[in-house]
Every structure is written in structure tokens, then in C-alpha cells.
MDAnalysis code that builds the backbone (N, CA, C; Angstrom):
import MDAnalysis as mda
import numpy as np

u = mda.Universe.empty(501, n_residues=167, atom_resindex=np.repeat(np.arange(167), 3), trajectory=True)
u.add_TopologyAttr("name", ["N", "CA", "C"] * 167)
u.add_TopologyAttr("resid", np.arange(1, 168))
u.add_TopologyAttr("resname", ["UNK", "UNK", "UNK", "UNK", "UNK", "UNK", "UNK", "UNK", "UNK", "UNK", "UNK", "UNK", "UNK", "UNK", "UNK", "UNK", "UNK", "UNK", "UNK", "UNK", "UNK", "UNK", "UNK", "UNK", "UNK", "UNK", "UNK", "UNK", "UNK", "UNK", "UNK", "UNK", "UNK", "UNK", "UNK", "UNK", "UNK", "UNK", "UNK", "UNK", "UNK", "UNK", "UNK", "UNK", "UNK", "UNK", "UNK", "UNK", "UNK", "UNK", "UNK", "UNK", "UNK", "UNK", "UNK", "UNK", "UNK", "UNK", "UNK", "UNK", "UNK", "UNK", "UNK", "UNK", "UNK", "UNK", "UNK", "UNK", "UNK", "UNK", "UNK", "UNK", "UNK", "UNK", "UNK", "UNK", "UNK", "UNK", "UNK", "UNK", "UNK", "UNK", "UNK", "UNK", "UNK", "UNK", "UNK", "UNK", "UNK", "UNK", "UNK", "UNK", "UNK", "UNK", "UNK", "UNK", "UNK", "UNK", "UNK", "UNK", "UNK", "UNK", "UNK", "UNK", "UNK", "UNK", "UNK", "UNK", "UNK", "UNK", "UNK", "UNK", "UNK", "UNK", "UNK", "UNK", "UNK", "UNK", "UNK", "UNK", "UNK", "UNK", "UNK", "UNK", "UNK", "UNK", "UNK", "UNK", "UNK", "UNK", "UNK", "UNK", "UNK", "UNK", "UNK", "UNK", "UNK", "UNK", "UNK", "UNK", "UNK", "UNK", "UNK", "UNK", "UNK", "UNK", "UNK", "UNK", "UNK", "UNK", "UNK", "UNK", "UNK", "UNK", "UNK", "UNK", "UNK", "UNK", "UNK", "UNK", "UNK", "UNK", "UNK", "UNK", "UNK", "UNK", "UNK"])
u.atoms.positions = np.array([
    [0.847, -1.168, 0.000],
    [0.000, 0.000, 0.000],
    [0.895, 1.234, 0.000],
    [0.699, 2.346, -1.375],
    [1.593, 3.486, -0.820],
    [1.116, 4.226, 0.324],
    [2.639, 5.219, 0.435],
    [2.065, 5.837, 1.690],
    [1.626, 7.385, 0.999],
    [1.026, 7.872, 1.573],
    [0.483, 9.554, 1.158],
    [1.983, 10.305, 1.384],
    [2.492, 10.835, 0.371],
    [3.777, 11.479, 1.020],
    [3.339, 12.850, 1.853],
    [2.503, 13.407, 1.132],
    [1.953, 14.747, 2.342],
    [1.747, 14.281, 3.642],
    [1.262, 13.269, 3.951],
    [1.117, 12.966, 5.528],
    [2.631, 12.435, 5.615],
    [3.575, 12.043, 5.286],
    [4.989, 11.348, 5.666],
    [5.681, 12.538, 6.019],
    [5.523, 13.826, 4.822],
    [5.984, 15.207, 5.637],
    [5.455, 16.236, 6.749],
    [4.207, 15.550, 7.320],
    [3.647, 16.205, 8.281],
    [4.597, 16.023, 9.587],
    [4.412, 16.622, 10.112],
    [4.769, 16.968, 11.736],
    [4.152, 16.183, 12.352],
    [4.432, 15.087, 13.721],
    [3.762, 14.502, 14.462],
    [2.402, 15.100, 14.946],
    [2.441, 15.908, 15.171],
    [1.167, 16.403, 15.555],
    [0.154, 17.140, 14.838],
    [0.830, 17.376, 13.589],
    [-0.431, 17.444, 12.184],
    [-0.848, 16.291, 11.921],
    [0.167, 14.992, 11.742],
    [-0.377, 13.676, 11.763],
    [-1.543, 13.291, 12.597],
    [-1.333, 13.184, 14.041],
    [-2.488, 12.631, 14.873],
    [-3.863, 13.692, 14.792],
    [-3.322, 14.994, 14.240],
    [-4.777, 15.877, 14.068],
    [-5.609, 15.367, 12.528],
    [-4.667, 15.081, 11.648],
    [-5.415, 14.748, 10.720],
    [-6.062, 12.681, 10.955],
    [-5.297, 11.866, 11.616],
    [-5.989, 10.881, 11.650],
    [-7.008, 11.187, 12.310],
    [-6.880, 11.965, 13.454],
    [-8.681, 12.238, 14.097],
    [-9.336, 13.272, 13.467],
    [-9.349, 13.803, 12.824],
    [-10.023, 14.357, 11.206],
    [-10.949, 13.042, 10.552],
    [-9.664, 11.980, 9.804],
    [-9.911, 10.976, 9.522],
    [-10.804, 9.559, 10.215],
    [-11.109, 9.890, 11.717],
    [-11.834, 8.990, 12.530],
    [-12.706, 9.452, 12.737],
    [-13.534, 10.505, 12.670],
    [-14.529, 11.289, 12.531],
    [-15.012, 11.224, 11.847],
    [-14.561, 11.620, 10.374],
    [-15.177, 11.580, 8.953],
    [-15.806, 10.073, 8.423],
    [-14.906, 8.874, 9.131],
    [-15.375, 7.608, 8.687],
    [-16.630, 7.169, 9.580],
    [-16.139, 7.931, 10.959],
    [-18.092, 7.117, 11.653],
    [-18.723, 8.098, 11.095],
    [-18.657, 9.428, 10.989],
    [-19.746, 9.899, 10.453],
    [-20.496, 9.516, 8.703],
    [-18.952, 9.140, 7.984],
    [-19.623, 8.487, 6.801],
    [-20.523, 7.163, 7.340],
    [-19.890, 6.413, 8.160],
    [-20.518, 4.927, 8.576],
    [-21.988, 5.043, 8.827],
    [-22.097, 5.922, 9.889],
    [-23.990, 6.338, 10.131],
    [-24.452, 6.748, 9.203],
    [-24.047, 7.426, 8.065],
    [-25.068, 8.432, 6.828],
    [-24.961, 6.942, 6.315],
    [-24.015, 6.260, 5.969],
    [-24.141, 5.138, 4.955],
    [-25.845, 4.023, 5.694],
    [-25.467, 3.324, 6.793],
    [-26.280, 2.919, 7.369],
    [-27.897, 3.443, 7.795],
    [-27.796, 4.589, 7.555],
    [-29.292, 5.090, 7.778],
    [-30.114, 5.507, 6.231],
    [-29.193, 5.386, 5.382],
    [-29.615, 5.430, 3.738],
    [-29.644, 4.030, 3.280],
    [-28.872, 2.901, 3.814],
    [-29.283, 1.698, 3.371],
    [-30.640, 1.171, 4.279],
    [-30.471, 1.666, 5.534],
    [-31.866, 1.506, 6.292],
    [-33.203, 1.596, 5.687],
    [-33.206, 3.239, 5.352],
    [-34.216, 4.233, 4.516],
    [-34.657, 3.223, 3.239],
    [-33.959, 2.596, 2.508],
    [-34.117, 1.745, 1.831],
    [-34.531, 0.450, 1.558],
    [-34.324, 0.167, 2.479],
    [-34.640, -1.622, 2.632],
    [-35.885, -2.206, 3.443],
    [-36.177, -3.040, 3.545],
    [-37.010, -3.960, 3.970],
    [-37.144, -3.681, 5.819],
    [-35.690, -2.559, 6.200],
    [-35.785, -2.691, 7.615],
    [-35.907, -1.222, 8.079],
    [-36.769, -0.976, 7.204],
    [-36.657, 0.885, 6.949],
    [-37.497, 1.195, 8.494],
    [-37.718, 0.810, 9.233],
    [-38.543, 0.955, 10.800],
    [-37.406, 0.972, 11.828],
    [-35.767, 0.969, 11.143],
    [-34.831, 0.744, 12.468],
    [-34.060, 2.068, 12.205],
    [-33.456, 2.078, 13.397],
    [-32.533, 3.377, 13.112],
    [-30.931, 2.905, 13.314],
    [-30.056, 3.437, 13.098],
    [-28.418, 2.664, 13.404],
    [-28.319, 2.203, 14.815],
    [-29.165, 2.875, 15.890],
    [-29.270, 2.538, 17.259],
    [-29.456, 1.801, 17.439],
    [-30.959, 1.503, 16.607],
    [-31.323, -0.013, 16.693],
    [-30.783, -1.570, 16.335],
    [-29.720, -1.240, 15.283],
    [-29.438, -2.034, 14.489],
    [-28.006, -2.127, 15.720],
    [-27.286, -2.108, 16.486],
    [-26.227, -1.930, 17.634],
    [-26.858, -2.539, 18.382],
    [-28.389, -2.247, 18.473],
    [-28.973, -2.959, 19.647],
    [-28.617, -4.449, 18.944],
    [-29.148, -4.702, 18.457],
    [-29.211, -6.591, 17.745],
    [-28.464, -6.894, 17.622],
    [-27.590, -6.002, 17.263],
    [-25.905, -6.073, 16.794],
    [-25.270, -7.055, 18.496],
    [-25.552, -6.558, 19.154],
    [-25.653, -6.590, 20.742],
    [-25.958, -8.129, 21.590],
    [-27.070, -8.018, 21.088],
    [-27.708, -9.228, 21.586],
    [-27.373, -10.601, 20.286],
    [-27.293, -10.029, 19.154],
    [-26.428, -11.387, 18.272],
    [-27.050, -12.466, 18.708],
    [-26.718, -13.643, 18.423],
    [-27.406, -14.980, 18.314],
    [-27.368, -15.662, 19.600],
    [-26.527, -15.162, 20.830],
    [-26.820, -15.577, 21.542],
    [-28.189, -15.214, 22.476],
    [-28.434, -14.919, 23.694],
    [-29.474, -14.683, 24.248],
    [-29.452, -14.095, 25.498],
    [-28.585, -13.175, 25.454],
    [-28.416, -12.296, 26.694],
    [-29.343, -11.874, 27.740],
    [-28.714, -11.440, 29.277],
    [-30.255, -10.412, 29.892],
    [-29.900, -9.305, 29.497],
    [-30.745, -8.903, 29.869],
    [-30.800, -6.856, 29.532],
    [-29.812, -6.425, 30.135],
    [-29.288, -6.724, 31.201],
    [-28.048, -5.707, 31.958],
    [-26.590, -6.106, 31.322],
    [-26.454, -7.795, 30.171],
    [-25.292, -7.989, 29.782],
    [-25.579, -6.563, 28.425],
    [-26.535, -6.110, 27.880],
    [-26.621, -5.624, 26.513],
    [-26.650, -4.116, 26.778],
    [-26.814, -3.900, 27.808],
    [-26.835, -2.066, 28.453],
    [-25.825, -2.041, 28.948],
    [-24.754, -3.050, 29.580],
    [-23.398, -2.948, 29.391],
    [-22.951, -3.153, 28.355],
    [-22.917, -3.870, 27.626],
    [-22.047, -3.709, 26.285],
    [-22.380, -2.358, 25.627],
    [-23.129, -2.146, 25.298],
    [-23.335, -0.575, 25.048],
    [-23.622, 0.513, 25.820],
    [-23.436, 0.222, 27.019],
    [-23.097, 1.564, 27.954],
    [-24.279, 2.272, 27.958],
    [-25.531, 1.698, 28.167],
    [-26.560, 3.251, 28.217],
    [-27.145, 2.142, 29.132],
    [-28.528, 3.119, 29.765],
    [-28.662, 2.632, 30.957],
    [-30.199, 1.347, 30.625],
    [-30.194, 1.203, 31.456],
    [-31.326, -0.328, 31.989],
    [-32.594, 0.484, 31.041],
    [-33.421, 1.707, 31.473],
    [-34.768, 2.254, 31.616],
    [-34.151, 2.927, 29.797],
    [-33.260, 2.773, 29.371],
    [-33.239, 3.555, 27.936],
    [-32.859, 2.264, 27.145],
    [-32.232, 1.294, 27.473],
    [-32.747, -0.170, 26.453],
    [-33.633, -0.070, 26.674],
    [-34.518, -0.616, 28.033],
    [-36.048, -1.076, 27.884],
    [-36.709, -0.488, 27.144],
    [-36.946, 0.936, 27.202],
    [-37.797, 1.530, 26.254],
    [-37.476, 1.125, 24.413],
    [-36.190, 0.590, 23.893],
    [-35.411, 0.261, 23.131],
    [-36.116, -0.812, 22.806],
    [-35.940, -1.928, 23.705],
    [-36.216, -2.888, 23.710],
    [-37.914, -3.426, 23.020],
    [-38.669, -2.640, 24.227],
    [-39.862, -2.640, 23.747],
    [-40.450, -2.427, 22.368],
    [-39.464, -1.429, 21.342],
    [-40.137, -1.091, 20.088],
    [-39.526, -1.998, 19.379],
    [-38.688, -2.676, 19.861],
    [-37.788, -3.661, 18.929],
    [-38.714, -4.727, 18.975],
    [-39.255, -5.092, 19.966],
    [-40.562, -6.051, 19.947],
    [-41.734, -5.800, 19.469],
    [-42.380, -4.752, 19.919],
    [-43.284, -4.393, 18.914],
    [-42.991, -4.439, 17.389],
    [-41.949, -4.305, 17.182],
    [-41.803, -4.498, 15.465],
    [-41.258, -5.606, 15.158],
    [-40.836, -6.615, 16.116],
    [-41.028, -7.801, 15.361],
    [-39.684, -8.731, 15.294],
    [-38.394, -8.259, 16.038],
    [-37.012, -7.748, 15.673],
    [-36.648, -9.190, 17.208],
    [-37.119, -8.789, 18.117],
    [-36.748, -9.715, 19.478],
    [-38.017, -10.125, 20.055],
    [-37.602, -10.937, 20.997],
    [-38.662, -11.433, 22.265],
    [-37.996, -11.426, 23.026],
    [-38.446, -11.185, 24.120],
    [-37.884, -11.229, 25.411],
    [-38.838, -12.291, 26.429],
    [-38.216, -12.521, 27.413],
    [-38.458, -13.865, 27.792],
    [-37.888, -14.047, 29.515],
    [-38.780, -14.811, 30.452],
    [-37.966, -14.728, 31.746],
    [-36.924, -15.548, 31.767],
    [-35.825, -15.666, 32.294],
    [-34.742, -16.655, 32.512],
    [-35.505, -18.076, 33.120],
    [-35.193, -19.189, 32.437],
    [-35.240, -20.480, 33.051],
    [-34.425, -20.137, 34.510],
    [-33.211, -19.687, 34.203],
    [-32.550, -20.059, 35.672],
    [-33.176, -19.132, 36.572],
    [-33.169, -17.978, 36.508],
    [-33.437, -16.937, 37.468],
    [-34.813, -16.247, 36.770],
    [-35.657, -16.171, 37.393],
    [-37.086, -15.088, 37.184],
    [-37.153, -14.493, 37.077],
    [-36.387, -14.024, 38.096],
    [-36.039, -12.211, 38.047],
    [-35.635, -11.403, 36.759],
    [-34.838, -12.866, 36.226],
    [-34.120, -11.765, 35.057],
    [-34.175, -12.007, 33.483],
    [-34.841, -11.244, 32.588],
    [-34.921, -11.108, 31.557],
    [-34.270, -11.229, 30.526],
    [-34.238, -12.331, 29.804],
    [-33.226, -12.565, 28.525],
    [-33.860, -12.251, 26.850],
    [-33.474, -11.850, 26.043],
    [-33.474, -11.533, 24.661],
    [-32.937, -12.167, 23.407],
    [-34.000, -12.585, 22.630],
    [-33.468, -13.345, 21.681],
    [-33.731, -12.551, 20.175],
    [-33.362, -12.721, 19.375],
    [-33.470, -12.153, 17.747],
    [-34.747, -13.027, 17.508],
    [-35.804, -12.826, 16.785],
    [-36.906, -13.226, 16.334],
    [-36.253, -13.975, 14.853],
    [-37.150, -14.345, 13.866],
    [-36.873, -15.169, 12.280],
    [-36.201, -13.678, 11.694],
    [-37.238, -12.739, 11.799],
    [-36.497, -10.987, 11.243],
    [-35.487, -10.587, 12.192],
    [-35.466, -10.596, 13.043],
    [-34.282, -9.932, 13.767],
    [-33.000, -10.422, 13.104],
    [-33.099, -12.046, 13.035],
    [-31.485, -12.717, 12.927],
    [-31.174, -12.600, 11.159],
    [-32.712, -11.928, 10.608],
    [-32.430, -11.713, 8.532],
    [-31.160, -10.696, 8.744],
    [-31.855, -9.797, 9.784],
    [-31.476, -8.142, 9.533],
    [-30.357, -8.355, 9.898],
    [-29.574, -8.798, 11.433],
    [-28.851, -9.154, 11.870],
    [-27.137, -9.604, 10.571],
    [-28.057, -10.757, 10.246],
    [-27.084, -11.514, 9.295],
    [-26.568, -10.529, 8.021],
    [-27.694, -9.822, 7.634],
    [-27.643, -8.834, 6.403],
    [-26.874, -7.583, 6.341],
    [-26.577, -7.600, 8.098],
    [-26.367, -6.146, 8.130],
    [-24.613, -6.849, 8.833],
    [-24.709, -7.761, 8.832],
    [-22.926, -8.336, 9.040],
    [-22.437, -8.617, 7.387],
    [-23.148, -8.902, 6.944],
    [-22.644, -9.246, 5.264],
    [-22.306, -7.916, 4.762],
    [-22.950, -7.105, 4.951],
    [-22.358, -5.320, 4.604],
    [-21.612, -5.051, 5.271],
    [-21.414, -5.242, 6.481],
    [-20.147, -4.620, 7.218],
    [-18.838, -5.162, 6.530],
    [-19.259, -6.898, 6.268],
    [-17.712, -7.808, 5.547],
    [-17.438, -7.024, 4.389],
    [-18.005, -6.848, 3.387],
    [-17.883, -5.897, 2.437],
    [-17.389, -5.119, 2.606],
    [-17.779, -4.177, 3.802],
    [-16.711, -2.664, 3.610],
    [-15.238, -3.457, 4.131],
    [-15.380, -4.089, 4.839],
    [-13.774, -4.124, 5.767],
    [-13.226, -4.960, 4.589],
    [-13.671, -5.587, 3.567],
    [-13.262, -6.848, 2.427],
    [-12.487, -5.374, 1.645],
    [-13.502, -4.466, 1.333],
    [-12.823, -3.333, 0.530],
    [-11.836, -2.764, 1.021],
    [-11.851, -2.632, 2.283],
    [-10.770, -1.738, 3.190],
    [-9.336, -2.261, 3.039],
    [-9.447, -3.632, 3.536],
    [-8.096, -4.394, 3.779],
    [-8.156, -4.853, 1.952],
    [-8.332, -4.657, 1.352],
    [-7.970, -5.415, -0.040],
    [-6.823, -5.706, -0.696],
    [-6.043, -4.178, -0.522],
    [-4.984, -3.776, -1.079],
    [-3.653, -3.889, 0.156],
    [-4.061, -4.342, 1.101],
    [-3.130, -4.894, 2.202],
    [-2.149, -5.669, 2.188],
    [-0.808, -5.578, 2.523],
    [-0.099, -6.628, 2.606],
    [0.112, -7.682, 3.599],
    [0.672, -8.994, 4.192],
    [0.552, -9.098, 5.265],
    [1.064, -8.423, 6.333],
    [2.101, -7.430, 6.304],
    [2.635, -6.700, 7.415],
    [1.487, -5.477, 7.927],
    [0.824, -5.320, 7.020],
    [-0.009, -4.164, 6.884],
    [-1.334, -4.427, 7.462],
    [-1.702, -6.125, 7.320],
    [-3.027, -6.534, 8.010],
    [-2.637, -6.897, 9.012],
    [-1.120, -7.284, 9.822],
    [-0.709, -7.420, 10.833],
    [-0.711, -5.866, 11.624],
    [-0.304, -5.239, 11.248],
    [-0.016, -4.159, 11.894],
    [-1.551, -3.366, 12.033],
    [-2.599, -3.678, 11.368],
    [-3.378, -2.926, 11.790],
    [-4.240, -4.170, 13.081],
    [-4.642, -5.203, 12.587],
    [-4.763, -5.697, 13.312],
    [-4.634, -5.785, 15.247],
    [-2.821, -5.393, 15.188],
    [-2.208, -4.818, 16.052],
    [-2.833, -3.395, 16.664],
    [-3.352, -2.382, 16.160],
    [-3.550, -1.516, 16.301],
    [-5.084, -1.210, 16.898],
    [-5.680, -1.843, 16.088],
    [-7.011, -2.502, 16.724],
    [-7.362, -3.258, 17.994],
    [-6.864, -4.475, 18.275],
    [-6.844, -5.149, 19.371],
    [-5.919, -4.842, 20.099],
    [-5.291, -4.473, 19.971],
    [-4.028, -3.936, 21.416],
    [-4.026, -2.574, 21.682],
    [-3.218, -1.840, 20.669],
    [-3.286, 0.016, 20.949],
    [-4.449, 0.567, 20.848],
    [-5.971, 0.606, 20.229],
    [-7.249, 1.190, 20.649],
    [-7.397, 0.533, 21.914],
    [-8.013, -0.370, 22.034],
    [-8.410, -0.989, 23.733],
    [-7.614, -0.240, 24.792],
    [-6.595, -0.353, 24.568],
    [-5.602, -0.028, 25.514],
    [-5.818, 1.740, 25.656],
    [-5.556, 2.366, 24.707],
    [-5.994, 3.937, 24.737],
    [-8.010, 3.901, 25.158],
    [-8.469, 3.729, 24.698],
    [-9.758, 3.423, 25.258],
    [-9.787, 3.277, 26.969],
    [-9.162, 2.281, 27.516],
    [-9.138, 2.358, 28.650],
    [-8.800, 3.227, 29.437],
    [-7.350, 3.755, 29.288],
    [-6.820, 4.811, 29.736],
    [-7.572, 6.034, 29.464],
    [-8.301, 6.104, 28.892],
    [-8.950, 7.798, 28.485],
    [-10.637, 7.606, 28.666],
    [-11.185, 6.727, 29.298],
    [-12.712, 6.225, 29.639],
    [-12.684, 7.864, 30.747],
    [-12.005, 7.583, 31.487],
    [-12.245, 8.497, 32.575],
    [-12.013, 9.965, 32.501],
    [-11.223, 9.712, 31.702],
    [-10.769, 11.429, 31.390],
    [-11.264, 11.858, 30.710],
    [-11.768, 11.467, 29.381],
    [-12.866, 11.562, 28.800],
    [-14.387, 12.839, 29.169],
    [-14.324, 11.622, 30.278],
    [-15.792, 11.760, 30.907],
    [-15.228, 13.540, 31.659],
    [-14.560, 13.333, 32.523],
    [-13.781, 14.727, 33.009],
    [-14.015, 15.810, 32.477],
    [-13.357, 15.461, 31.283],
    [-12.695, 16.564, 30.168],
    [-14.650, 17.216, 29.542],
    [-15.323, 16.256, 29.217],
    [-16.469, 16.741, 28.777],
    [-17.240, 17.274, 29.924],
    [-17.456, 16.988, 31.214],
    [-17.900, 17.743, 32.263],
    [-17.473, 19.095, 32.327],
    [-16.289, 19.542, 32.102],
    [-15.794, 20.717, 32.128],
    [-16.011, 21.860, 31.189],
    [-16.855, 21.455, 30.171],
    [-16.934, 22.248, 28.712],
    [-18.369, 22.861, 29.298],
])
């Protein structure tokens, strides 16, 4: 893969301003893309939120508090989530065999179409992304992904939160 020589003559810190330029511009392309293939299709009743939600709960059969942790919002803002996702047809929810108390979620026959349909588009973009990759290059991002994001992710959860309290 070449490299951009304008970014090779940037300054370290024009570099990391323009990759977060560049990490911005791609989720924000990612949601316009996803809410125009939404608008379009057969699942035109979901929004990208929704589609994270399922994304979420996937084929296994989680309770509600494993899926409001994985996505970080609270118990009373899935449920309400939850509920329209059932009303339209997408999950069921269900009491735990083991425990009563607690509520588990499954993908319905449509939930696991949309589900599956909407992982076959994601393979596509990342099929396009990495195409022109070499192996040092799918190693190294790879690397970059599972080790250096997580790792910066962690370290900056809190400060984060800080830093936006203060604005």
C-alpha cells in the first residue's frame, strides 16, 4: 500500500490531528451510509441505534443488563429500546429459566435476517478496506485494533468523561 507522502511530511502532531479528522469523517460516513441503506430496505422501521442494539444481543441470548453494558446506556433507555424492537417484530424477550427475576433476549426469524444482512455489509466494507493490504499491513493494523485502541480506550474512559464535564 503506498504511503500519502503529504502525511509522511507532516509533523507529528499534524499527523495525529489529521488521523482524528480521519476517525470522525469515517463514523460519520458509517452512520449516513447505514441510515440510507436503512431508509431503503425492507428494515426501513430501524434506526443505526437499533441495528447496535441486535448487533448486541447477536445470536446468543443475553439479559438486559449484559446488553446495556455492552453498550453503555442505561437499563430504563434499552427497555424503552427494547420494547419497540418487539413491537416491530425484531426480538422477544423472555424470563430466565434459571433466574425469574431476570430477563433474557433473543433475535426473532427478522431480527437474525437483519442481523445476518447487516454483518454481510459490514464484511464488504472491511473486504474493501483491507484489499490492497499486505501481510505486514493486516498485521499491523490488526495490532492496532486489538491492542493500541483498547488499551488507549481504557486509559482515556475516565478522562474523557472529566474533560467533557468541564466544557
Amino acid at each position: 500500500m503506498a504511503e500519502n507522502t503529504s502525511f509522511t511530511t507532516m509533523t507529528v502532531s499534524e499527523k495525529k490531528a489529521e488521523i482524528t479528522r480521519i476517525f470522525f469523517d469515517i463514523y460519520t460516513d458509517i452512520l449516513s451510509i447505514e441510515k440510507n441503506v436503512l431508509k431503503d430496505s425492507p428494515y426501513n422501521d430501524l434506526s443505526p441505534t437499533d441495528v447496535s442494539i441486535l448487533h448486541a444481543i447477536g445470536l446468543n441470548t443475553p439479559q438486559t443488563f449484559e446488553v446495556s453494558d455492552a453498550l453503555n446506556v442505561s437499563k430504563s433507555t434499552l427497555t424503552t429500546r427494547l420494547a419497540n424492537l418487539e413491537k416491530k417484530g425484531y426480538i422477544h424477550r423472555y424470563l430466565d429459566d434459571n433466574d425469574k427475576r431476570s430477563i433474557r433476549i433473543a433475535l426473532t426469524e427478522r431480527g437474525m435476517a437483519l442481523y445476518h444482512a447487516s454483518n454481510e455489509s459490514h464484511q464488504l466494507l472491511v473486504d474493501a478496506f483491507l484489499e490492497n493490504f499486505d501481510e505486514k499491513e493486516l498485521n499491523d493494523c490488526y495490532t492496532a485494533l486489538t491492542v493500541n485502541l483498547p488499551e488507549a480506550m481504557m486509559r482515556l474512559k475516565y478522562k474523557y468523561r472529566s474533560y467533557m464535564k468541564r466544557s
